[in-house]
C-alpha positions as CSV (number, residue, x, y, z in Angstrom):
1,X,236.0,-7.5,162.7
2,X,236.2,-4.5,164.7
3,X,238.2,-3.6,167.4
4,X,235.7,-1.0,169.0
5,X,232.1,-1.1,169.3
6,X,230.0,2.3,170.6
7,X,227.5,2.1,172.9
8,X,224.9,3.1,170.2
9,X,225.5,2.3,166.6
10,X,223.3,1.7,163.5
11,X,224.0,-1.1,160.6
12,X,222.5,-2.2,158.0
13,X,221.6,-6.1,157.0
14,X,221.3,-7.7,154.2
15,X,218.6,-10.0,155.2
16,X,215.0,-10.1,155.5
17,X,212.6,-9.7,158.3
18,X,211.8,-13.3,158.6
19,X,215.8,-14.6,158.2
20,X,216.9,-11.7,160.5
21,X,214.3,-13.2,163.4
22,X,215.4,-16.8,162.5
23,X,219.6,-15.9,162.8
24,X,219.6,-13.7,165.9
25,X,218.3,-15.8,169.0
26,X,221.6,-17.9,168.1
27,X,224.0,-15.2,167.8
28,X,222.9,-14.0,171.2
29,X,224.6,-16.7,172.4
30,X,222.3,-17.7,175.1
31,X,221.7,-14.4,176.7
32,X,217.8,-14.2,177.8
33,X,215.9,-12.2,175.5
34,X,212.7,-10.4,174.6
35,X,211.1,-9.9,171.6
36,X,208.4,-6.6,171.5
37,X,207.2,-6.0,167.5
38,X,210.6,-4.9,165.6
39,X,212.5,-4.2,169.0
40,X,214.8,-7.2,171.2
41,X,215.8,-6.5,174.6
42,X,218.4,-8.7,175.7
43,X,220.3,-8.9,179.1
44,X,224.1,-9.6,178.9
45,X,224.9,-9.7,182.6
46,X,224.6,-6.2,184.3
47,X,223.6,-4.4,181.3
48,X,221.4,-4.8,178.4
49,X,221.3,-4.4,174.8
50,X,218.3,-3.0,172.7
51,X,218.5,-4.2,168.5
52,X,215.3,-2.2,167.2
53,X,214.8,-2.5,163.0
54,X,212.8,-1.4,160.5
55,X,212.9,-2.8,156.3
56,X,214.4,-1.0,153.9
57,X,213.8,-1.4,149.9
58,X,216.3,-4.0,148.6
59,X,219.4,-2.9,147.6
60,X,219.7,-2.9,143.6
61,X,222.9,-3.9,141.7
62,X,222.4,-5.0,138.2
63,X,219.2,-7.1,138.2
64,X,220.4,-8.2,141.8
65,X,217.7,-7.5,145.0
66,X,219.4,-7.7,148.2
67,X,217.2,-7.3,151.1
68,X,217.7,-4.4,153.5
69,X,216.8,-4.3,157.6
70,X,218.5,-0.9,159.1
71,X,219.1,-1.9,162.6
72,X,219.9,0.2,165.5
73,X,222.2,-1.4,168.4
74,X,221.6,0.3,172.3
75,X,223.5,-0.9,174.8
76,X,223.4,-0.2,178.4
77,X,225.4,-0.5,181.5
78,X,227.7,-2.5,179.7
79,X,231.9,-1.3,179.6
80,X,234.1,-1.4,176.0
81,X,235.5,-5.0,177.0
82,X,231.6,-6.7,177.5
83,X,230.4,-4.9,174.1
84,X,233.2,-6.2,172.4
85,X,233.0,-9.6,173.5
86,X,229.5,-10.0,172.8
87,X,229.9,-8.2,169.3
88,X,232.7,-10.2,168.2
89,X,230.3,-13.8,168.8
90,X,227.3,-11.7,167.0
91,X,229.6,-10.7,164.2
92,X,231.2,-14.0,163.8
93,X,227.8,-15.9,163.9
94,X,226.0,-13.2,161.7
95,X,228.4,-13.2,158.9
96,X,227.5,-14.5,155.7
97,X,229.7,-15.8,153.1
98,X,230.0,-17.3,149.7
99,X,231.9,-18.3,146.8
């Protein structure tokens, strides 16, 4: 887990469209949102964060496809302290495990 988050950053997924739009109302953790094609707007008190995405081809290792979404995180009016207390809920409810 970070430390530091920017106020703009990119990242990139390994999920599809469709398990991407099913994960991240939940990782908001109950911040009001809005949903506009491949952009969410969400408010997080004063301030506001913008995820836009677009698909990317699958990653290829071996005979492995891993889906791909490049996302692009915006946020706004919001200090180092609030980005990295909502990150660090996003990042812990967005992480994927196995084994």
């Amino acid at each position: 887990m970070q430390s530091h988050y920017a106020a703009q950053f990119d990242r990139e997924m390994g999920s599809t469209e469709p398990e991407w739009l099913a994960s991240v109302p939940r990782a908001l953790a109950g911040h009001p949102h809005q949903l506009a094609g491949q952009t969410l707007t969400v408010q997080i008190g004063g301030g506001s964060l913008r995820l836009s995405w677009q698909v990317a081809e699958p990653r290829a290792i071996a005979l492995a496809r891993i889906p791909r979404l490049l996302v692009h995180f915006a946020f706004d009016g919001l200090d180092d302290a609030q980005r990295l207390a909502f990150m660090r809920h996003f990042d812990l409810y967005m992480q994927r495990g196995g084994g």
